[in-house]
mmJSON file of the N, C-alpha and C atoms, coordinates in Angstrom:
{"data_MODEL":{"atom_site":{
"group_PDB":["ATOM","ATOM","ATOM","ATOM","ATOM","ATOM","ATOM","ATOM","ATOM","ATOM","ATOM","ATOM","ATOM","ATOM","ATOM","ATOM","ATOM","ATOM","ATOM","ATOM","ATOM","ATOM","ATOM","ATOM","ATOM","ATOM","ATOM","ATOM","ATOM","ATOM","ATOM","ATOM","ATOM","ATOM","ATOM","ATOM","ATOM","ATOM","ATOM","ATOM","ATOM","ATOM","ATOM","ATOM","ATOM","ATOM","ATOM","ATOM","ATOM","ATOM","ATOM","ATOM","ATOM","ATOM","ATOM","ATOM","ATOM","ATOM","ATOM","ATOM","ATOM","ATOM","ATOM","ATOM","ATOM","ATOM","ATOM","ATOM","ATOM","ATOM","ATOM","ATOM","ATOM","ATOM","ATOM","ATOM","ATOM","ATOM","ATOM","ATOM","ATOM","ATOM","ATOM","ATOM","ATOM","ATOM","ATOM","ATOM","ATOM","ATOM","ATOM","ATOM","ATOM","ATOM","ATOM","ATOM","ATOM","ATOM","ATOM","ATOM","ATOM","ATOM","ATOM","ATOM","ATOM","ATOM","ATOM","ATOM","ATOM","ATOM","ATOM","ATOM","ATOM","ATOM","ATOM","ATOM","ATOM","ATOM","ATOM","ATOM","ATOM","ATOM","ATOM","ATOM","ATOM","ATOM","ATOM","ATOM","ATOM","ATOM","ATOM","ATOM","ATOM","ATOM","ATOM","ATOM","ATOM","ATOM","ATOM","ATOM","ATOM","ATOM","ATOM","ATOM","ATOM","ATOM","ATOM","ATOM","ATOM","ATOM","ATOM","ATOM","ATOM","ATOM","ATOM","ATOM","ATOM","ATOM","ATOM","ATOM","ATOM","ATOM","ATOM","ATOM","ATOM","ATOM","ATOM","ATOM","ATOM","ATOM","ATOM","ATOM","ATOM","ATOM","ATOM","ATOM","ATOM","ATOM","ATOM","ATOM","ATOM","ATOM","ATOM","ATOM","ATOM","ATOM","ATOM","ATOM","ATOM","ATOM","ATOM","ATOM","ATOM","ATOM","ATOM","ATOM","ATOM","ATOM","ATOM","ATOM","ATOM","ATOM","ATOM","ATOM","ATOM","ATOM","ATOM","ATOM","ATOM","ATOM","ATOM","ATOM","ATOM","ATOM","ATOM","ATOM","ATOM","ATOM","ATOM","ATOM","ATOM","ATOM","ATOM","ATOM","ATOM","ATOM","ATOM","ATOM","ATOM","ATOM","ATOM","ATOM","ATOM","ATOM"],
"id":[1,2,3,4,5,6,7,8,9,10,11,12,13,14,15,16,17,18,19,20,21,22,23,24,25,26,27,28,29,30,31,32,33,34,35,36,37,38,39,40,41,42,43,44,45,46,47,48,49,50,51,52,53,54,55,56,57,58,59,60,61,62,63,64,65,66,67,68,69,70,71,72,73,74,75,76,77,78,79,80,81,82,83,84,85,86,87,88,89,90,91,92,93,94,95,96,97,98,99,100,101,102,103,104,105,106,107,108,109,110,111,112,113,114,115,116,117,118,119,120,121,122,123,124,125,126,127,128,129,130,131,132,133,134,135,136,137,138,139,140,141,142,143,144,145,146,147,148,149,150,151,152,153,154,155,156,157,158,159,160,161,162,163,164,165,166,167,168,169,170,171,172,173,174,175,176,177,178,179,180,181,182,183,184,185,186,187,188,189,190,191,192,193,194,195,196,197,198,199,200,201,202,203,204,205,206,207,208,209,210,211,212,213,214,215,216,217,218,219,220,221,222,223,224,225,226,227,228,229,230,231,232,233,234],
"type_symbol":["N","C","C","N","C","C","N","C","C","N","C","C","N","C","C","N","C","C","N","C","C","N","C","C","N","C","C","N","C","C","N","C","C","N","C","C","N","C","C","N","C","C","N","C","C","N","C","C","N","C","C","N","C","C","N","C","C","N","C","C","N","C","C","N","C","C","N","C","C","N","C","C","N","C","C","N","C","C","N","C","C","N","C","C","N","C","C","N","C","C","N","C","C","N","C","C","N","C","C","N","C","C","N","C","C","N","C","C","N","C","C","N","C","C","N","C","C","N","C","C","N","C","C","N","C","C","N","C","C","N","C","C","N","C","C","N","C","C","N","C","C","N","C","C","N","C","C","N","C","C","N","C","C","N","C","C","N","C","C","N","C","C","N","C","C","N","C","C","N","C","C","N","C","C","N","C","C","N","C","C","N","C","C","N","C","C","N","C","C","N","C","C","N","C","C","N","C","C","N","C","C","N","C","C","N","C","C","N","C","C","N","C","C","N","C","C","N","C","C","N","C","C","N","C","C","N","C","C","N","C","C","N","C","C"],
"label_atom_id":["N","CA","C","N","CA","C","N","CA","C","N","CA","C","N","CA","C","N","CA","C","N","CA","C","N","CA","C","N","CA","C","N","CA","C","N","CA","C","N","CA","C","N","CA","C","N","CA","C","N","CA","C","N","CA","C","N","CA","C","N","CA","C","N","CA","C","N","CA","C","N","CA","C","N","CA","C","N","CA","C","N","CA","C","N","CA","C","N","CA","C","N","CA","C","N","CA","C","N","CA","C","N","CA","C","N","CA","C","N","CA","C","N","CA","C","N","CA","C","N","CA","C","N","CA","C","N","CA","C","N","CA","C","N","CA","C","N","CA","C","N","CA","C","N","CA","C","N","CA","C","N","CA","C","N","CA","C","N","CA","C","N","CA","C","N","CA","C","N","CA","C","N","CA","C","N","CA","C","N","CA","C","N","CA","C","N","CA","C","N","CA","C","N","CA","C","N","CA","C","N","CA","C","N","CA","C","N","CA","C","N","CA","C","N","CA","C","N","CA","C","N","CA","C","N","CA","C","N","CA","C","N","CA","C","N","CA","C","N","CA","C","N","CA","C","N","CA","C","N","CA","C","N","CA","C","N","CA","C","N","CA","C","N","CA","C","N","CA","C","N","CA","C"],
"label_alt_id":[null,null,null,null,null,null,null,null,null,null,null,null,null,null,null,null,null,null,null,null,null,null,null,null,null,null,null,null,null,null,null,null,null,null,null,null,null,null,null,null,null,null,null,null,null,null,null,null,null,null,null,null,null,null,null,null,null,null,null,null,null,null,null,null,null,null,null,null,null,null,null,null,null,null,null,null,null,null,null,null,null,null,null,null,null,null,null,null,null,null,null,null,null,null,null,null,null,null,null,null,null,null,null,null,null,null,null,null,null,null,null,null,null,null,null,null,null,null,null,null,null,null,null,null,null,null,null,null,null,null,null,null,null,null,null,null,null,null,null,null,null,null,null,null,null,null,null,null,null,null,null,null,null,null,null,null,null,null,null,null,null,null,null,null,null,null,null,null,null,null,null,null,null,null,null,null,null,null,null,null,null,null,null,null,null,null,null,null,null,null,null,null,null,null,null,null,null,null,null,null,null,null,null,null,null,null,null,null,null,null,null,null,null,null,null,null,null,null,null,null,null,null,null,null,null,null,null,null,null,null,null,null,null,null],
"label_comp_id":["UNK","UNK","UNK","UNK","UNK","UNK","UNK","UNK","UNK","UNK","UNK","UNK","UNK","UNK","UNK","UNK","UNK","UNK","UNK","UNK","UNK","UNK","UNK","UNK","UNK","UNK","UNK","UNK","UNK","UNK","UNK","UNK","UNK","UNK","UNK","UNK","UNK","UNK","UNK","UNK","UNK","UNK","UNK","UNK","UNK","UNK","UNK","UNK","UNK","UNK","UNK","UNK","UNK","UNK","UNK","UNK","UNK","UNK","UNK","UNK","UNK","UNK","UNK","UNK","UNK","UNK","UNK","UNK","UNK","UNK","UNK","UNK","UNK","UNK","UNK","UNK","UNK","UNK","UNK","UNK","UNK","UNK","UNK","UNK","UNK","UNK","UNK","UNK","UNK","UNK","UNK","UNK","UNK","UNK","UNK","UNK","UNK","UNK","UNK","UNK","UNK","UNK","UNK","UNK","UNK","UNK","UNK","UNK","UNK","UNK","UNK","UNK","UNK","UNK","UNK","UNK","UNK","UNK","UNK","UNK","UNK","UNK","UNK","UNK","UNK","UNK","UNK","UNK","UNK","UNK","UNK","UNK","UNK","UNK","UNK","UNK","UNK","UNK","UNK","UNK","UNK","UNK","UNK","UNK","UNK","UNK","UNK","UNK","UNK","UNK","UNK","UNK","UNK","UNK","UNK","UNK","UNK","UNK","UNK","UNK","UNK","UNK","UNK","UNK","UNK","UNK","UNK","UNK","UNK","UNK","UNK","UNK","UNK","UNK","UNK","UNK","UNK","UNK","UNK","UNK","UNK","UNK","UNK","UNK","UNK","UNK","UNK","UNK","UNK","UNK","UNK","UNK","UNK","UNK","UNK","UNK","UNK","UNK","UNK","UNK","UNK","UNK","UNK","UNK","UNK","UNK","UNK","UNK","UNK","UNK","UNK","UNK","UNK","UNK","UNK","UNK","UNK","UNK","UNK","UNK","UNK","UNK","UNK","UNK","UNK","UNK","UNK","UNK","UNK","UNK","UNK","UNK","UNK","UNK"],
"label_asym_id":["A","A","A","A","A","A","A","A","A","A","A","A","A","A","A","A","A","A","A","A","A","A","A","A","A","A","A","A","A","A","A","A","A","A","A","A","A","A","A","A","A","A","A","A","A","A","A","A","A","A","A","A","A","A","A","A","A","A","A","A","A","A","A","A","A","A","A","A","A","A","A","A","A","A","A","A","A","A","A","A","A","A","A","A","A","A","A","A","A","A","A","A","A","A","A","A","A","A","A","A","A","A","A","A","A","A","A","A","A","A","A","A","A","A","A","A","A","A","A","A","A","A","A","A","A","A","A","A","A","A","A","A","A","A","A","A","A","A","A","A","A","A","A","A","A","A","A","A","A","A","A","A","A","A","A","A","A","A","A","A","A","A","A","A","A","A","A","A","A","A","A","A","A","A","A","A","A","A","A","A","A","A","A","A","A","A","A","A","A","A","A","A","A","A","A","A","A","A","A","A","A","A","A","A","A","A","A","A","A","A","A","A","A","A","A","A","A","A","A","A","A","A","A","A","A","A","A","A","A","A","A","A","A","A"],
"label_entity_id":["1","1","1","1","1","1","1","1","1","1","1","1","1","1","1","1","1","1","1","1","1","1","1","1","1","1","1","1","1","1","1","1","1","1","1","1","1","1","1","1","1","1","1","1","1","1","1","1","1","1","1","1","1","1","1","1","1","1","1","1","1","1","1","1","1","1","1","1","1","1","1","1","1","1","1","1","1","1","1","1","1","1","1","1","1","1","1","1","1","1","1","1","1","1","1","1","1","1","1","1","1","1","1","1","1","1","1","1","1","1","1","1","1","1","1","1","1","1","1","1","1","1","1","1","1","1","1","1","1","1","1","1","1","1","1","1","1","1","1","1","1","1","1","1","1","1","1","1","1","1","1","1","1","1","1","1","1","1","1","1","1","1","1","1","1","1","1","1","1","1","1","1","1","1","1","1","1","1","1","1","1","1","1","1","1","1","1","1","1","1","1","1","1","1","1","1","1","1","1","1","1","1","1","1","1","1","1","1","1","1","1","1","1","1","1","1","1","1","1","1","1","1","1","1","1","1","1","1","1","1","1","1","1","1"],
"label_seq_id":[1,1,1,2,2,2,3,3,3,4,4,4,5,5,5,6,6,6,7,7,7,8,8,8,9,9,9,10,10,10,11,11,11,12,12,12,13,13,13,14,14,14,15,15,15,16,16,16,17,17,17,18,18,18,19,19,19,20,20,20,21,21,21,22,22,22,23,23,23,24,24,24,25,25,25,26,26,26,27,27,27,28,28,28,29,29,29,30,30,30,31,31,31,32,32,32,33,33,33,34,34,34,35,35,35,36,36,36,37,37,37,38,38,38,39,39,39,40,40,40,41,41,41,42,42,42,43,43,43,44,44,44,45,45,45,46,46,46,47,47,47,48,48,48,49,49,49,50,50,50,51,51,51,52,52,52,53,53,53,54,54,54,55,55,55,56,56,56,57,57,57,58,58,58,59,59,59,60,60,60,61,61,61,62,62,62,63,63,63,64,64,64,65,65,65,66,66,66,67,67,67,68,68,68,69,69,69,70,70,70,71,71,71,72,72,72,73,73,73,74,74,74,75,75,75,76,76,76,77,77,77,78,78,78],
"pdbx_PDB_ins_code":[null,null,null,null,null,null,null,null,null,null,null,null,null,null,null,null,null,null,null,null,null,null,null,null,null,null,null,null,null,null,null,null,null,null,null,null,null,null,null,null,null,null,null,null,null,null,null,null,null,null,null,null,null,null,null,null,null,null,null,null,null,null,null,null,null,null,null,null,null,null,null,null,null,null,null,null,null,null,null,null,null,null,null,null,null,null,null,null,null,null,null,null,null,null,null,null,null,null,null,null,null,null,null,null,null,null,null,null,null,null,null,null,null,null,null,null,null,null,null,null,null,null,null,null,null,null,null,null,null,null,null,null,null,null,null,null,null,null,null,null,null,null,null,null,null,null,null,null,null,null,null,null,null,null,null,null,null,null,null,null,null,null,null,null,null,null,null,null,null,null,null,null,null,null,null,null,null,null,null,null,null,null,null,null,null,null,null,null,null,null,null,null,null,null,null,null,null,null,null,null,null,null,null,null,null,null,null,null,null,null,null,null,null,null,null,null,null,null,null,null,null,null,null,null,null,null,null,null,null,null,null,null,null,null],
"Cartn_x":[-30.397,-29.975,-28.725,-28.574,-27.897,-26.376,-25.39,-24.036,-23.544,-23.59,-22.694,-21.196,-20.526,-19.227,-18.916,-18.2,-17.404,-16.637,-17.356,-16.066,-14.962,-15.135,-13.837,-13.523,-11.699,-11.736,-10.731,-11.226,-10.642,-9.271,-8.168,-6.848,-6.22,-6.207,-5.592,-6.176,-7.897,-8.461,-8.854,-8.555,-8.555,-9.232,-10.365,-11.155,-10.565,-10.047,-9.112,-10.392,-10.31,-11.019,-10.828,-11.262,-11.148,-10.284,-10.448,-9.894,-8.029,-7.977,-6.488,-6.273,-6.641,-5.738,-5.413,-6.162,-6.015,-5.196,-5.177,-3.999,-2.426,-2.436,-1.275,-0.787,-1.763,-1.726,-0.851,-1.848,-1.704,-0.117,0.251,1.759,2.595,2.352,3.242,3.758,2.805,2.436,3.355,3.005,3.64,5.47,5.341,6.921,7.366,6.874,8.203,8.16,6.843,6.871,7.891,7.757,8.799,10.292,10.439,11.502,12.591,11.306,12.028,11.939,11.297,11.191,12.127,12.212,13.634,14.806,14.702,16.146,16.425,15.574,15.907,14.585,15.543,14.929,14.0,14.916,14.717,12.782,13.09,12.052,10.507,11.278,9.888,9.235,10.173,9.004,8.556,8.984,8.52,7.033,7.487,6.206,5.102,5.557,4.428,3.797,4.892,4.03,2.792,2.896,1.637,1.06,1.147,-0.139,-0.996,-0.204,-0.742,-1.527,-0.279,-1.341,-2.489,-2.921,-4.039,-4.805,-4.651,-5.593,-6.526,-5.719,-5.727,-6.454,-6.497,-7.246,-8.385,-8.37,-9.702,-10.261,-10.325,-10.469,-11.824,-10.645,-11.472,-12.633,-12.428,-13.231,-14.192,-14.579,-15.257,-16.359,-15.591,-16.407,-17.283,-16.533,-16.996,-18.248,-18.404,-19.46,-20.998,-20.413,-21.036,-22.001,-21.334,-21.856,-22.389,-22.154,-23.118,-23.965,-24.378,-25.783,-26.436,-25.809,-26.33,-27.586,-26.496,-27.355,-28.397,-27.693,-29.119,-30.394,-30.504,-31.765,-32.192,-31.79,-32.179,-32.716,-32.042,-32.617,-34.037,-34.048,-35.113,-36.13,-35.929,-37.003,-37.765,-37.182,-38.085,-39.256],
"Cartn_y":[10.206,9.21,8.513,7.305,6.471,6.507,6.773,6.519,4.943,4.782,3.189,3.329,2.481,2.78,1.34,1.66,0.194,-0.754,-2.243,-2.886,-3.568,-3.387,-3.369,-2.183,-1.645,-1.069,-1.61,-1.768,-1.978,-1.558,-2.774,-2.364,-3.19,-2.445,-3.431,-4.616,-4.537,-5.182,-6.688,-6.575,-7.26,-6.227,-6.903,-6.411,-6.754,-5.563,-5.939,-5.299,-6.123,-5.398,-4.306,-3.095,-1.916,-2.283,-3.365,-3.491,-3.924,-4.409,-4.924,-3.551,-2.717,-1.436,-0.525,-0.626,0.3,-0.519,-2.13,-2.438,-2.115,-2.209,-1.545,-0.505,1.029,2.12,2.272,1.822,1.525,1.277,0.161,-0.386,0.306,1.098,2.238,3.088,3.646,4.799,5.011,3.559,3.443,3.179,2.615,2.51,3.529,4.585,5.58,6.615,6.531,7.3,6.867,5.634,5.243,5.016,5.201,5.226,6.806,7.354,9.072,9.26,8.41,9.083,8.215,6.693,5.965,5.913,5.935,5.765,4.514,3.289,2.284,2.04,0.762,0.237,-1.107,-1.634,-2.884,-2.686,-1.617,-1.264,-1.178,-0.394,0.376,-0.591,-1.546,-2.533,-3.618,-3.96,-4.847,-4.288,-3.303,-2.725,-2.398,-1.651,-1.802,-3.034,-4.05,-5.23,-5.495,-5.169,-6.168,-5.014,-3.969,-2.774,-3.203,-3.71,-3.941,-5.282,-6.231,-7.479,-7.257,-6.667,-6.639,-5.749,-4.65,-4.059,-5.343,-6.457,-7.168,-8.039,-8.418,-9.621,-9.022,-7.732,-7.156,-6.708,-6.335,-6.77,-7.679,-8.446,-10.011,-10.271,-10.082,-10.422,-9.785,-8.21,-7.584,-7.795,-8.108,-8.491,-10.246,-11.09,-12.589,-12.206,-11.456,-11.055,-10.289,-9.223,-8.424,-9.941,-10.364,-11.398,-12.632,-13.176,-13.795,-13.05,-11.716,-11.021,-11.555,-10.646,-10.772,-12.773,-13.259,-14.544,-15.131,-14.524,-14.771,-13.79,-12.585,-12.195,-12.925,-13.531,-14.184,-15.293,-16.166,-17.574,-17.038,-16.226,-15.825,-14.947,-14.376,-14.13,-15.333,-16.423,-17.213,-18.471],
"Cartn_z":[1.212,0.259,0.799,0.647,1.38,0.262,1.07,0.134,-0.058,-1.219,-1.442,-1.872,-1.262,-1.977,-2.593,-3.572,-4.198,-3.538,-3.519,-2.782,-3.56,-4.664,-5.109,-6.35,-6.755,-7.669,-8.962,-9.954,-11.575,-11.497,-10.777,-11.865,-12.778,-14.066,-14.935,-15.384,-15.045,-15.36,-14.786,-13.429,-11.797,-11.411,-10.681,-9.636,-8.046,-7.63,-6.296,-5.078,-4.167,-2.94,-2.369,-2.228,-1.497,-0.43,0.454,1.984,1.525,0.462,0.153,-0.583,-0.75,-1.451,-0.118,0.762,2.351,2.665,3.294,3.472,2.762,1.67,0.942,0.967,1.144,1.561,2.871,3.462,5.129,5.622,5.038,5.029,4.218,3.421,2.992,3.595,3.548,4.904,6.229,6.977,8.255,7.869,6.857,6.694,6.675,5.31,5.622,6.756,7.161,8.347,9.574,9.591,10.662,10.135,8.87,8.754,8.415,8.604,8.667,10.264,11.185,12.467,12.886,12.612,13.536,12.532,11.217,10.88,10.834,10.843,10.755,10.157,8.631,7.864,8.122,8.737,9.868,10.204,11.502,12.552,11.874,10.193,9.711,9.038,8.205,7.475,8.207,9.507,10.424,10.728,11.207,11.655,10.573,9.809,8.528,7.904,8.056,7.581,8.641,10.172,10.883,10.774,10.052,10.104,8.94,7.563,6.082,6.81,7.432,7.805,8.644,9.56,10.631,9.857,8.826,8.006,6.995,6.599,5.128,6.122,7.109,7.729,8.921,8.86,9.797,8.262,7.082,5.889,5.51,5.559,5.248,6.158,7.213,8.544,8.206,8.079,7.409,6.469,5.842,4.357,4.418,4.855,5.444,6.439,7.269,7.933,7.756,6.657,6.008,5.052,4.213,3.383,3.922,5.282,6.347,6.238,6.921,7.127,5.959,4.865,3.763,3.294,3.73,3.576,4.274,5.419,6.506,6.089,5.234,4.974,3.841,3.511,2.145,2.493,3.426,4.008,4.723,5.637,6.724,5.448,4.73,3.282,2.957,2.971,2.224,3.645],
"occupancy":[1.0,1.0,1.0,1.0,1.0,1.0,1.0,1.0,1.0,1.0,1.0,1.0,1.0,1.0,1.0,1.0,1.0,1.0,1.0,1.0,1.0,1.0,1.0,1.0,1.0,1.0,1.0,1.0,1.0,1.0,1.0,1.0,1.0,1.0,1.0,1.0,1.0,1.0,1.0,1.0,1.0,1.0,1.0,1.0,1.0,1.0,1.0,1.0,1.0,1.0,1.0,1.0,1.0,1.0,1.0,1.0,1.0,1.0,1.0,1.0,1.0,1.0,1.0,1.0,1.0,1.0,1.0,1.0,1.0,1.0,1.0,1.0,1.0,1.0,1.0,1.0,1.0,1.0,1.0,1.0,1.0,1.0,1.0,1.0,1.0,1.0,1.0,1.0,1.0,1.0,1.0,1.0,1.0,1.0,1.0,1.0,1.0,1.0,1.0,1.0,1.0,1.0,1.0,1.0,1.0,1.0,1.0,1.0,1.0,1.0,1.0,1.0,1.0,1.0,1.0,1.0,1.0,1.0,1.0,1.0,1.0,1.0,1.0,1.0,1.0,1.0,1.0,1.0,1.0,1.0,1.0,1.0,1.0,1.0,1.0,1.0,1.0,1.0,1.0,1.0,1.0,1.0,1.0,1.0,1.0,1.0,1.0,1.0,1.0,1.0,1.0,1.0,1.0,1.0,1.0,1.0,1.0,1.0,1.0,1.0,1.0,1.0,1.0,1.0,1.0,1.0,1.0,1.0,1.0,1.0,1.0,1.0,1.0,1.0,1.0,1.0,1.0,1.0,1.0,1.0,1.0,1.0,1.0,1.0,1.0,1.0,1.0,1.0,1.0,1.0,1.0,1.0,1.0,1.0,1.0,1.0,1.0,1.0,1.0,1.0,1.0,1.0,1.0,1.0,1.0,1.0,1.0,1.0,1.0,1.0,1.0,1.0,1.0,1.0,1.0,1.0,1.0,1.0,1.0,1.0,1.0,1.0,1.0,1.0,1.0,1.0,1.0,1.0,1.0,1.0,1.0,1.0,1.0,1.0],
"B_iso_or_equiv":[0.0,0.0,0.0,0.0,0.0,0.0,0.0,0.0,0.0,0.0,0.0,0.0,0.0,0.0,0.0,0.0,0.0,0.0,0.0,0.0,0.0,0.0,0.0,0.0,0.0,0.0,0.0,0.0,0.0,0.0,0.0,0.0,0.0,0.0,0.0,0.0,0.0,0.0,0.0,0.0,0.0,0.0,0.0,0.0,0.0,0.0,0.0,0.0,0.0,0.0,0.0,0.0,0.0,0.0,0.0,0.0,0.0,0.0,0.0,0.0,0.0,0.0,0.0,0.0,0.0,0.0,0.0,0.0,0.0,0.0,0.0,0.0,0.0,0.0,0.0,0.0,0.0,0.0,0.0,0.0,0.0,0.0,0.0,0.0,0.0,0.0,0.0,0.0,0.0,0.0,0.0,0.0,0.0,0.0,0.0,0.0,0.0,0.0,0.0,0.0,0.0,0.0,0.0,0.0,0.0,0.0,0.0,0.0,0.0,0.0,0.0,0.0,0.0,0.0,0.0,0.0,0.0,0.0,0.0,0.0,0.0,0.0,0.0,0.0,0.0,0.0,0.0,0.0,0.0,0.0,0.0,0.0,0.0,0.0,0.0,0.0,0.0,0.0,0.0,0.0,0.0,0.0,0.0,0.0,0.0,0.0,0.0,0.0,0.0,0.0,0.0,0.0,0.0,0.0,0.0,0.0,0.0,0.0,0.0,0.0,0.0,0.0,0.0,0.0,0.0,0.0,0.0,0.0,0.0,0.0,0.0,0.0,0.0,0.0,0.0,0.0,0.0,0.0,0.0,0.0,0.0,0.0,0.0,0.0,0.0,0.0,0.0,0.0,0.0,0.0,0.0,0.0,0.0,0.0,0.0,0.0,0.0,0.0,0.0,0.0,0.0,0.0,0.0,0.0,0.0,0.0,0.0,0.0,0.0,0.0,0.0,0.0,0.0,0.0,0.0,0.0,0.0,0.0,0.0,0.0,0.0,0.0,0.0,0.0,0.0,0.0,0.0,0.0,0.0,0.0,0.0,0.0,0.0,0.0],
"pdbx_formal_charge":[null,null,null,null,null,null,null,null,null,null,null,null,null,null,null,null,null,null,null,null,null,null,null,null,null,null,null,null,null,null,null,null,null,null,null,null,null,null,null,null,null,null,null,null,null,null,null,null,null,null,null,null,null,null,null,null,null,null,null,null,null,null,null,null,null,null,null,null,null,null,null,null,null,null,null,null,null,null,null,null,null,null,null,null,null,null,null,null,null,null,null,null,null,null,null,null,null,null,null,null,null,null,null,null,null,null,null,null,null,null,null,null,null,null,null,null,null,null,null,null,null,null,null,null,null,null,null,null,null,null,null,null,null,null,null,null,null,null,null,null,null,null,null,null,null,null,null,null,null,null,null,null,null,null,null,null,null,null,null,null,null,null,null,null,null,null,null,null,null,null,null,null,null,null,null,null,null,null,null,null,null,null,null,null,null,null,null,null,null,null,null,null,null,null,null,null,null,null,null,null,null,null,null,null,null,null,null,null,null,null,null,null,null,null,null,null,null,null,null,null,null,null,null,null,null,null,null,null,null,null,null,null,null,null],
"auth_seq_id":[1,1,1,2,2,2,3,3,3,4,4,4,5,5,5,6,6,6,7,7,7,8,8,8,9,9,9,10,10,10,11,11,11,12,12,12,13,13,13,14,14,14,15,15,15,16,16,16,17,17,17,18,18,18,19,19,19,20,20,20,21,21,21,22,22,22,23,23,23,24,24,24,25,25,25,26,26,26,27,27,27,28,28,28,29,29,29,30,30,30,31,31,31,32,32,32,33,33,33,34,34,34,35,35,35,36,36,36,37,37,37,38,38,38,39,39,39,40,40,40,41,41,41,42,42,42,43,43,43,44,44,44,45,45,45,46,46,46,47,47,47,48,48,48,49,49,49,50,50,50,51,51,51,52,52,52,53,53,53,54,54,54,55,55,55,56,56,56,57,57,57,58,58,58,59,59,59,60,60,60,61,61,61,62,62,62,63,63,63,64,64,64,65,65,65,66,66,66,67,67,67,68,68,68,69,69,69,70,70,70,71,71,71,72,72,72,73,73,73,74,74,74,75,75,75,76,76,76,77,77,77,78,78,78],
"auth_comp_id":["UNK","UNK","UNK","UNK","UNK","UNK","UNK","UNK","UNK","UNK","UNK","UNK","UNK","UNK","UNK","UNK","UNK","UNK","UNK","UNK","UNK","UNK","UNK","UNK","UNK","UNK","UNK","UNK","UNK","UNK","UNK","UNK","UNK","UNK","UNK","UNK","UNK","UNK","UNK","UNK","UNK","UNK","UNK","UNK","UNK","UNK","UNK","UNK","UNK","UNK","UNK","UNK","UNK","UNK","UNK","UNK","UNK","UNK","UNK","UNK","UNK","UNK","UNK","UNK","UNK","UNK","UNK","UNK","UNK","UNK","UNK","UNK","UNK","UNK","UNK","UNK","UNK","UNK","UNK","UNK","UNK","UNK","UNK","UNK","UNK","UNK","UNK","UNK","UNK","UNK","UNK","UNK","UNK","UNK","UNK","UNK","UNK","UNK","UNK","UNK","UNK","UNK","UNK","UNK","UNK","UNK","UNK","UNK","UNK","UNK","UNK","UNK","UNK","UNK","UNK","UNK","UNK","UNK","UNK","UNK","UNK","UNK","UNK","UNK","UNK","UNK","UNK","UNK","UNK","UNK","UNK","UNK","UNK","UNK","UNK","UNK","UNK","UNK","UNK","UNK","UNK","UNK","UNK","UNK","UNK","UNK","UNK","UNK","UNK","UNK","UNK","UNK","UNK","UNK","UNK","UNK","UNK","UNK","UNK","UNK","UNK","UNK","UNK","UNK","UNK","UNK","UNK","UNK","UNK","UNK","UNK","UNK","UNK","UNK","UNK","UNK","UNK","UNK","UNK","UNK","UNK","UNK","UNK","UNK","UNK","UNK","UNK","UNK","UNK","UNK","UNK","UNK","UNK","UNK","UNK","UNK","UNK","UNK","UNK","UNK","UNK","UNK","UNK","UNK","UNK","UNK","UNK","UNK","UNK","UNK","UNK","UNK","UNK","UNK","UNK","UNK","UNK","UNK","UNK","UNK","UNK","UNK","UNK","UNK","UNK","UNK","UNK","UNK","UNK","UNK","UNK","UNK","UNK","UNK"],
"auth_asym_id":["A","A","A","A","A","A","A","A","A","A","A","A","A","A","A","A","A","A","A","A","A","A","A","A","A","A","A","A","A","A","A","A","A","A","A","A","A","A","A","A","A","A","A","A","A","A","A","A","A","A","A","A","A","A","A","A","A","A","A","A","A","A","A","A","A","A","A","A","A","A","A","A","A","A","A","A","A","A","A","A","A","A","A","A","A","A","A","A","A","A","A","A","A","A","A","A","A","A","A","A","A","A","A","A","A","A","A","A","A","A","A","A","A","A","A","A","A","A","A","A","A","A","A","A","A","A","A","A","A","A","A","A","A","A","A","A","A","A","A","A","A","A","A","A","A","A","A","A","A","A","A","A","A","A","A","A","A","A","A","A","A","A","A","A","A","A","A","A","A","A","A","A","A","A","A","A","A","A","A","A","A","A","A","A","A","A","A","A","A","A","A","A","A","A","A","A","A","A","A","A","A","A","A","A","A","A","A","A","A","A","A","A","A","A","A","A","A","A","A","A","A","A","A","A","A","A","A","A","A","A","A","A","A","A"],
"auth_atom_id":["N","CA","C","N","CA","C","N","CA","C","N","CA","C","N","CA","C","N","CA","C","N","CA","C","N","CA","C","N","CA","C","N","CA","C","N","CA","C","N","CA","C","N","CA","C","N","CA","C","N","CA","C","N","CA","C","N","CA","C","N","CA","C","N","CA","C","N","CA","C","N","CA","C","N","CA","C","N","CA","C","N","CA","C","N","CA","C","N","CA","C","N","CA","C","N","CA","C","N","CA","C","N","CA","C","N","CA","C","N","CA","C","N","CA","C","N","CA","C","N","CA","C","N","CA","C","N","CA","C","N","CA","C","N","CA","C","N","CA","C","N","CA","C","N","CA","C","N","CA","C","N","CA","C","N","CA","C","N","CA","C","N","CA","C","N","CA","C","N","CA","C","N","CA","C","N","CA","C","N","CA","C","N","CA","C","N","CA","C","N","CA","C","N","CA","C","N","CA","C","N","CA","C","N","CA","C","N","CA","C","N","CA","C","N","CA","C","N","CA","C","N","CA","C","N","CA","C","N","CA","C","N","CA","C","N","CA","C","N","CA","C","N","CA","C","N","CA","C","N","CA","C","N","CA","C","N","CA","C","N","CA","C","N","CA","C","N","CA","C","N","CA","C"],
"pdbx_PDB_model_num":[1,1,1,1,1,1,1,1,1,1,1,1,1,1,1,1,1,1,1,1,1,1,1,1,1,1,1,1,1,1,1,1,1,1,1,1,1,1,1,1,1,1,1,1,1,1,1,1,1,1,1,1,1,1,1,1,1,1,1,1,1,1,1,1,1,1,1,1,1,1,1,1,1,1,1,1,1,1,1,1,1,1,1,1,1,1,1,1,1,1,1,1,1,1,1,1,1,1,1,1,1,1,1,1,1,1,1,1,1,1,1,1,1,1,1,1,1,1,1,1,1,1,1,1,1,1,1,1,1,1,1,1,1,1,1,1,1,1,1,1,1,1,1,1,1,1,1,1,1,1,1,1,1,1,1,1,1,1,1,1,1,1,1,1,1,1,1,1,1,1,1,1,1,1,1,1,1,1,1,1,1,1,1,1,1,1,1,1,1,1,1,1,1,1,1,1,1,1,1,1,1,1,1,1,1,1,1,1,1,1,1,1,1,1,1,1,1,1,1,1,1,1,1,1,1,1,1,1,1,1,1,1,1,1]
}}}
């Protein structure tokens, strides 16, 4: 049996995309990690931001592609 997962989840009554909550994660994450390993505040949210950004736009890319396929079986169906 094939697993589906949700691409998006209910907050607050916004349907947010799965790929923008990993980005957010993602950029959390790397911040305080780098900011308990360098000690600089600077270093860590620099860096966490192009981790949240390259998560939030390989993301998108993702999903824009996925939903091409998707159309192309629908066109080539008929």
């Amino acid at each position: 049996m094939a697993m589906v997962h949700p691409s998006t989840v209910d907050i607050a009554g916004t349907a947010w995309p799965t790929y923008k909550l990993e980005a957010l994660a993602a950029g959390l994450v790397t911040c305080l990690i780098l900011a308990v390993i360098t000690g600089s505040l600077q270093v860590a949210v620099l860096v966490a931001a192009a981790v949240a950004g390259a998560r939030w736009i390989g993301g998108l890319a993702g999903k824009r592609r996925t939903s091409a396929r998707r159309m192309d079986r629908v066109l080539s169906s008929h």
